[in-house]
LODREN-97856 format. One line per field, with one value per atom (N, C-alpha, C, O): residue in one letter; atom name; residue number from 1; x, y, z. Coordinates in steps of 0.05 Angstrom, whole numbers. Atoms other than C-alpha are relative to their C-alpha. Layout:
BEGIN
rest A;...
atom CA;...
nr NUM;...
X X;...
Y Y;...
Z Z;...
//
This chain:
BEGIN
rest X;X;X;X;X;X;X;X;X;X;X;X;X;X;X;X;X;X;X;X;X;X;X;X;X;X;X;X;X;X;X;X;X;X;X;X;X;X;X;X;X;X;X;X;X;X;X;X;X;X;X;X;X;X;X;X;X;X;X;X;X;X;X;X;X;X;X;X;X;X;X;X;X;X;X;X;X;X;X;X;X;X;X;X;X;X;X;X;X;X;X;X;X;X;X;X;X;X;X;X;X;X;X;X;X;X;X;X;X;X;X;X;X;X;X;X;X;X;X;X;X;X;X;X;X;X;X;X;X;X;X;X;X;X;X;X;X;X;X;X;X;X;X;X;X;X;X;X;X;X;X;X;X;X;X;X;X;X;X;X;X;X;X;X;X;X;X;X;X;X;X;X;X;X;X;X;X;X;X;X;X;X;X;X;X;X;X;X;X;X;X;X;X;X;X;X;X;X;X;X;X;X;X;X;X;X;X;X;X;X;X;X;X;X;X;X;X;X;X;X;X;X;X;X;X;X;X;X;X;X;X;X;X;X;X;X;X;X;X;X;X;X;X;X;X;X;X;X;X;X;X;X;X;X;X;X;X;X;X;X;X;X;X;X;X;X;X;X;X;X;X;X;X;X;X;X;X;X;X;X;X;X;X;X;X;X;X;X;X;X;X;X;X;X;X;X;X;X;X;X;X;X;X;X;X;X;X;X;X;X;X;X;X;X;X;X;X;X;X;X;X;X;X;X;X;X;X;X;X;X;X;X;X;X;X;X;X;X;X;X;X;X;X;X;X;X;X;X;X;X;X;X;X;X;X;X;X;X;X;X;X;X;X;X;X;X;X;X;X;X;X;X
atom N;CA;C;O;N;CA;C;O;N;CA;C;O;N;CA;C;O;N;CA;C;O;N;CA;C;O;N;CA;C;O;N;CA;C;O;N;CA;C;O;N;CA;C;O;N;CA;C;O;N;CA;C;O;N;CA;C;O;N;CA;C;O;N;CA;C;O;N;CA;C;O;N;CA;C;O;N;CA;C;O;N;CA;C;O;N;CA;C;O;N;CA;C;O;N;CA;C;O;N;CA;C;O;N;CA;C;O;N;CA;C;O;N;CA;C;O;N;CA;C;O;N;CA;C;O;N;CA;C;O;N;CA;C;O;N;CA;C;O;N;CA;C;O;N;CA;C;O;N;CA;C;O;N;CA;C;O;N;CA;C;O;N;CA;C;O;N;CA;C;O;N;CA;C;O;N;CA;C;O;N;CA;C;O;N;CA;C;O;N;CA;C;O;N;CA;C;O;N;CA;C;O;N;CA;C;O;N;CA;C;O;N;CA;C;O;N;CA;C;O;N;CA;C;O;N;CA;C;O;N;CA;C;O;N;CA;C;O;N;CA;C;O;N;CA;C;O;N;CA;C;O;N;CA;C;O;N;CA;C;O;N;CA;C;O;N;CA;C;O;N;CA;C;O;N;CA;C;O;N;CA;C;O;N;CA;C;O;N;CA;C;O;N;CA;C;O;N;CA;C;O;N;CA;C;O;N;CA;C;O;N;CA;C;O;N;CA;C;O;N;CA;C;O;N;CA;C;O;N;CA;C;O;N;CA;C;O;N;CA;C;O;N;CA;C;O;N;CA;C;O;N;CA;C;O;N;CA;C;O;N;CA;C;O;N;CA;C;O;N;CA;C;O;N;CA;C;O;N;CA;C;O;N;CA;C;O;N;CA;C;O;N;CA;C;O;N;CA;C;O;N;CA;C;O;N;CA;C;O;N;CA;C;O;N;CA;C;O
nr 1;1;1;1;2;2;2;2;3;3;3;3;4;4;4;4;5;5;5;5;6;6;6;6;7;7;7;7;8;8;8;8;9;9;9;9;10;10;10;10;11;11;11;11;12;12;12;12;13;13;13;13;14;14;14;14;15;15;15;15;16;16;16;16;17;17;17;17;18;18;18;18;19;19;19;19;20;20;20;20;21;21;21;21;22;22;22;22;23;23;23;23;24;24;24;24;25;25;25;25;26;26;26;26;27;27;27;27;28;28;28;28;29;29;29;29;30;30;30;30;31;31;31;31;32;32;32;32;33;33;33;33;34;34;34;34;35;35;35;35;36;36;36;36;37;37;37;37;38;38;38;38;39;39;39;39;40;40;40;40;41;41;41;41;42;42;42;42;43;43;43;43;44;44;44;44;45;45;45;45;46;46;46;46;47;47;47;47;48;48;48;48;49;49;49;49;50;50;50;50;51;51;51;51;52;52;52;52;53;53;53;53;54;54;54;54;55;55;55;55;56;56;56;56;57;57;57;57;58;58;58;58;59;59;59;59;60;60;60;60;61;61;61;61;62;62;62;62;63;63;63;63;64;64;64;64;65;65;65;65;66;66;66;66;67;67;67;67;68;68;68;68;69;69;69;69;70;70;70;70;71;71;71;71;72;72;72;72;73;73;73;73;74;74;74;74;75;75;75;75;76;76;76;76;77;77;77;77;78;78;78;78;79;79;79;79;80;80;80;80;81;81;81;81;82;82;82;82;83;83;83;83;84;84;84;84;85;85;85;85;86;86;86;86;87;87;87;87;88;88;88;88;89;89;89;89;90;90;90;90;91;91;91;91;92;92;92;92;93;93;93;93
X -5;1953;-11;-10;10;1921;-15;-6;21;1861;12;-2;-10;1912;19;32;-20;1955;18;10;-13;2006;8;14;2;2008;31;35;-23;2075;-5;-6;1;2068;25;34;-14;2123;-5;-13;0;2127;15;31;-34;2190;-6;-27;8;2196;39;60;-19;2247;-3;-24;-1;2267;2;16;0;2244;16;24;-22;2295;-27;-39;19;2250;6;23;-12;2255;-27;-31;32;2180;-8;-8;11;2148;-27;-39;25;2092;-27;-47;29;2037;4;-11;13;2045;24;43;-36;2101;17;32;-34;2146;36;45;-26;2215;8;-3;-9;2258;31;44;-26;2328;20;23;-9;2371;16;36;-17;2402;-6;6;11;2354;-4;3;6;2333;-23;-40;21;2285;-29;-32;32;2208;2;-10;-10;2243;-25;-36;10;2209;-21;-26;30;2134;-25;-23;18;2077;-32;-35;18;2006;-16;-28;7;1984;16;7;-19;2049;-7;-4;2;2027;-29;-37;33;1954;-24;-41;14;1920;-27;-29;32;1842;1;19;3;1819;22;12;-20;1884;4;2;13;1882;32;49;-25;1945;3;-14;0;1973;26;51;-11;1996;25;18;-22;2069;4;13;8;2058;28;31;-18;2125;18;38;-6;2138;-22;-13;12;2085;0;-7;-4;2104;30;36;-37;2183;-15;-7;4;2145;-19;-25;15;2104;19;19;-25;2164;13;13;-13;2203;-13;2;14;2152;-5;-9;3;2142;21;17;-24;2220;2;12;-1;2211;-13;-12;23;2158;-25;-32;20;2108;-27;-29;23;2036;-10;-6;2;2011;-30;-46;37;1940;-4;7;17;1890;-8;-20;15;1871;10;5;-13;1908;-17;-27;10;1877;28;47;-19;1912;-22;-42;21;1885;14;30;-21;1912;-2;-24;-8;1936;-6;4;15;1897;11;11;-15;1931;-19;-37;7;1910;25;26;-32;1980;-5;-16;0;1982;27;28;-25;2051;-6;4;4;2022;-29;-50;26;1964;-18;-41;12;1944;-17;-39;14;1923;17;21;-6;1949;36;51;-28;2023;-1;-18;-7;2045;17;21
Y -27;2605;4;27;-1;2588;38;57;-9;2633;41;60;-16;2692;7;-10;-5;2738;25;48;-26;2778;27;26;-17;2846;20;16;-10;2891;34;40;-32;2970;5;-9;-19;3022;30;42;-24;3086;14;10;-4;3129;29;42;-33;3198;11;6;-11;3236;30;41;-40;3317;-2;-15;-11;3348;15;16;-19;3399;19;16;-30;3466;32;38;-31;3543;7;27;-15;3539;-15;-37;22;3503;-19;-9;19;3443;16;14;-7;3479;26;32;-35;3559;10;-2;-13;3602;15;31;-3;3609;-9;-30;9;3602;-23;-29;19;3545;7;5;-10;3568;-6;9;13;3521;16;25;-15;3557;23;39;-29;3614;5;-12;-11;3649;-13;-16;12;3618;22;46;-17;3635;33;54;-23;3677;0;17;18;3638;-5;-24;7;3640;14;39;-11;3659;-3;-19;-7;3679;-36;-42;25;3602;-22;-35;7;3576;0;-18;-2;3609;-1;10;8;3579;26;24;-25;3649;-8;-17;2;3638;3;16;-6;3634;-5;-3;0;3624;-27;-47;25;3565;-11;6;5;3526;8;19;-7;3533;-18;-15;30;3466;8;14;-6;3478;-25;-48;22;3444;-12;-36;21;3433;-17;-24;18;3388;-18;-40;24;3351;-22;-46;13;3342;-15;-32;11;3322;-20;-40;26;3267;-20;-42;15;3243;-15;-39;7;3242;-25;-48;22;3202;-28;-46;11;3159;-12;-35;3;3147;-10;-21;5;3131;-26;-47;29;3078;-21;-43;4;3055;-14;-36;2;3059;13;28;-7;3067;23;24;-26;3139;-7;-22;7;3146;38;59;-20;3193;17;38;-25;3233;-8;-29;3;3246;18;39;-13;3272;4;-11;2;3314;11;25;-12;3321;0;-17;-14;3365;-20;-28;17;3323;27;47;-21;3357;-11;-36;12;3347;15;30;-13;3371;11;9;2;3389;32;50;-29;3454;13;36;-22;3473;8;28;-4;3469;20;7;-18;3530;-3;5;-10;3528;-32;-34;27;3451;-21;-45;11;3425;-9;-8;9;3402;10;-1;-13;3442;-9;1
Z 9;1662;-28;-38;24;1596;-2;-14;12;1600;2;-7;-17;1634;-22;-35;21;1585;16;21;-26;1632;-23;-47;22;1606;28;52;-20;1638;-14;-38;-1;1642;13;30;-8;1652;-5;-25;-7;1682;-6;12;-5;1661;10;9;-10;1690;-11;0;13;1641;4;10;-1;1643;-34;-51;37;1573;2;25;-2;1559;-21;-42;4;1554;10;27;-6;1559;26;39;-16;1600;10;-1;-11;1650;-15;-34;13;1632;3;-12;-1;1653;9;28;3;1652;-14;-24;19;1619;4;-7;-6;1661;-1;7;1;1653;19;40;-12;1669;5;-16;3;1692;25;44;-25;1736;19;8;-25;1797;4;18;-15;1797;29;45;-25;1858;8;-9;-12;1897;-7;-10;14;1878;-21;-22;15;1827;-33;-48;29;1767;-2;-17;-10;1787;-14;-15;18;1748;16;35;-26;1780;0;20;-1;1762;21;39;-27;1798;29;45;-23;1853;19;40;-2;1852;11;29;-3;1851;-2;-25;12;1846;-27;-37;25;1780;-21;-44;12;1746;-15;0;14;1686;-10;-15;8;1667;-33;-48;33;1596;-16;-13;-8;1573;-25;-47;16;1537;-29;-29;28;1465;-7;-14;3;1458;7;-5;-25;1518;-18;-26;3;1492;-23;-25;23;1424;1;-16;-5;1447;11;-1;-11;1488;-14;-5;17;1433;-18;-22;23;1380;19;10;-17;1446;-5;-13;-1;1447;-17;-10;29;1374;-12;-34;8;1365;14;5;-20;1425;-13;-1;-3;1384;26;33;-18;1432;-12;-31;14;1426;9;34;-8;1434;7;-4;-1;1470;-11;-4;13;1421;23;16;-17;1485;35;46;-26;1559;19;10;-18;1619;19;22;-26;1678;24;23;-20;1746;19;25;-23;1804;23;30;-22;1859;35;44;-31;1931;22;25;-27;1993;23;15;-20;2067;20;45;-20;2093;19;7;-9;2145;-17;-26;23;2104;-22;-32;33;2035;6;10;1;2041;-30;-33;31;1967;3;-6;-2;1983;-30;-26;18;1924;-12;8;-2;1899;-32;-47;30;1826;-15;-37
//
């Protein structure tokens, strides 16, 4: 095992506490009405561009920063495409 340096990754999947979703600006408001809370991005309209909520991202930086953990200088996201006959939009939001 000399030449071998085990390296261990984690995943965590936490709820930010926010007034707006991650990616458009709609509200977040537990026990609303079903598709009450939907914005024309939500509802994968053509053309329609996300709009990335800054301060979700900065609460998970600060988290992150207190864990010390190491922050990466630049994140990619990329829409997850499905082929399901229930899901019409193709994609998962």
């Amino acid at each position: 095992l000399a030449p071998w340096v085990p390296v261990v990754g984690l995943e965590i999947h936490a709820q930010i506490s926010s007034n707006s979703k991650l990616f458009s600006g709609s509200k977040v408001q537990f026990a609303a009405p079903p598709n009450s809370l939907v914005s024309f991005f939500d509802a994968s309209l053509p053309g329609t561009l996300p709009v990335l909520n800054k301060r979700c991202v900065e609460a998970a930086v600060m988290t992150g920063l207190a864990l010390n953990c190491t922050i990466n200088k630049k994140s990619l996201f990329d829409r997850k495409h499905y082929f399901y006959a229930d899901l019409p939009v193709s994609m998962q939001c």
